[in-house]
C-alpha positions as CSV (number, residue, x, y, z in Angstrom):
1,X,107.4,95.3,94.1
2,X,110.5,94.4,96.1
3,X,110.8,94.7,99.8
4,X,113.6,97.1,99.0
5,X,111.3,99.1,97.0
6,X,108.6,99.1,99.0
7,X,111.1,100.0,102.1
8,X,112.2,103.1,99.4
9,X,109.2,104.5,98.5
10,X,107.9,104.2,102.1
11,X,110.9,106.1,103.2
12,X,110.3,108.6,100.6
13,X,107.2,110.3,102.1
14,X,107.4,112.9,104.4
15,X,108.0,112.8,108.0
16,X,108.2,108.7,107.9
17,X,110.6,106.8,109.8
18,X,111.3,102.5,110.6
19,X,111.1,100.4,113.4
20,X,110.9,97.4,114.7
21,X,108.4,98.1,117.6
22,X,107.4,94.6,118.4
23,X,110.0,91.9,117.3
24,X,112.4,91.2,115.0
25,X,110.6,90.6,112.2
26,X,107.5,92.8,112.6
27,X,108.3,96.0,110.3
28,X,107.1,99.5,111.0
29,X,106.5,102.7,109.4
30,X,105.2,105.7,110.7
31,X,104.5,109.4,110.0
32,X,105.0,111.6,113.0
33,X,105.2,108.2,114.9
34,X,102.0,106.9,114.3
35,X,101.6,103.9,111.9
36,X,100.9,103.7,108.2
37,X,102.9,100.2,107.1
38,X,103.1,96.9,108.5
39,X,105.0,94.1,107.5
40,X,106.4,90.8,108.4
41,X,109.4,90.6,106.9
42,X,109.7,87.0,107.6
43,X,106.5,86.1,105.9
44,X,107.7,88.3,103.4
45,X,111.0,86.5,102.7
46,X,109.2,83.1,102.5
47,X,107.0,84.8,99.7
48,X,103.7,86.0,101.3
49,X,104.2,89.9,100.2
50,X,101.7,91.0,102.7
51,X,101.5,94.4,103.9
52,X,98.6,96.1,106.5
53,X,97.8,99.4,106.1
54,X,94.9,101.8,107.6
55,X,92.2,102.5,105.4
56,X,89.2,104.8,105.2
57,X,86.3,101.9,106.4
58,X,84.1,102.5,103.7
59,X,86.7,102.4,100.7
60,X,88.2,99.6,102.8
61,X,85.0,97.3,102.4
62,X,84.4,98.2,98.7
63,X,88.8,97.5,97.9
64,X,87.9,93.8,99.6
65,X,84.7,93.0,97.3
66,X,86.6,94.2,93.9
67,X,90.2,92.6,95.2
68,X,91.0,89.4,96.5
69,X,94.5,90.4,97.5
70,X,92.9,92.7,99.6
71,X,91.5,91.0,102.8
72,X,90.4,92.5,106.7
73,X,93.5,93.7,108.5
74,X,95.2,90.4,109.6
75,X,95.7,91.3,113.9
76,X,94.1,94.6,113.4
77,X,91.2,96.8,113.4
78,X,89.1,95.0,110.3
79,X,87.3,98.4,110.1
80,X,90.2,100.4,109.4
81,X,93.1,98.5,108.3
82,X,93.2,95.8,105.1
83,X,95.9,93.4,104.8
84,X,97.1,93.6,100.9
85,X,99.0,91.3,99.0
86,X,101.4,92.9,96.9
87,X,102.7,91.1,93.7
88,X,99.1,89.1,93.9
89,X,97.4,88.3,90.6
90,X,95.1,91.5,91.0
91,X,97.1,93.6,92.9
92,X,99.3,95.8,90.6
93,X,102.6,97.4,91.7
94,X,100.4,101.0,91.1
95,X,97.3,99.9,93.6
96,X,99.8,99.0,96.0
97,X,101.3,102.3,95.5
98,X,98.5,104.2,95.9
99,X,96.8,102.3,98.5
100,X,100.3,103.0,100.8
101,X,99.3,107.0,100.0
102,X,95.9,106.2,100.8
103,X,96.8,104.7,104.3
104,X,100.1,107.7,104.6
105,X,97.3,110.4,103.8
106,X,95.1,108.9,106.9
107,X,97.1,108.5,109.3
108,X,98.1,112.5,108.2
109,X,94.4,113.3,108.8
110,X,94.3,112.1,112.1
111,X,97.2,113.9,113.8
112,X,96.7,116.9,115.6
113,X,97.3,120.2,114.0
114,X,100.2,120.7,115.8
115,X,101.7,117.4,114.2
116,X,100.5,118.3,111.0
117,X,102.4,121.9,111.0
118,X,105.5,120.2,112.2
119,X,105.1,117.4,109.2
120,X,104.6,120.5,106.5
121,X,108.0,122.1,108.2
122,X,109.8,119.0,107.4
């Protein structure tokens, strides 16, 4: 997957908008403002296609035993959020798909009802 692609199908869900939040390079998206996606787009350029994204903690600890491009969240909550390398020998384009919707349909969860009434309006 290409950062472009990644970027697009990100962009795709709804509700989801980009930032830059905490540098230059540190790349953000969120639904209803609250993040789903992490990226460095740095590291990214220089080849390490690593992405954080929230996960439910118990799939989270069984995705890291079955993948080894799928580690603790690198500067985040290890109980929540994985870091995933995408483009890794064992991570396909459609896990990292899916694992994007997994982290999207969290974070969706965990608004308030209000938020998620606004996010079905959309």
């Amino acid at each position: 997957m290409h950062i472009a692609q990644l970027r697009d199908f990100c962009l795709s869900k709804k509700g989801v908008t980009e930032h830059l939040p905490f540098d230059n390079v540190t790349l953000v998206f969120k639904v209803m403002d609250k993040i789903f996606v992490l990226l460095r787009i740095d590291k990214w350029e220089q080849g390490a296609h690593c992405v954080n994204l929230k996960c439910d903690p118990e799939k989270a600890e069984e995705l890291r035993e079955v993948y080894e491009g799928v580690q603790p969240g690198w500067h985040s909550n290890k109980k929540h959020w994985n870091t995933v390398t995408l483009n890794s020998s064992d991570v396909s384009d459609d896990l990292g798909k899916e694992l994007i919707n997994h982290s999207y349909e969290m974070v969706v969860m965990g608004l308030t009802k209000k938020l998620q009434s606004e996010l079905e309006n959309i």
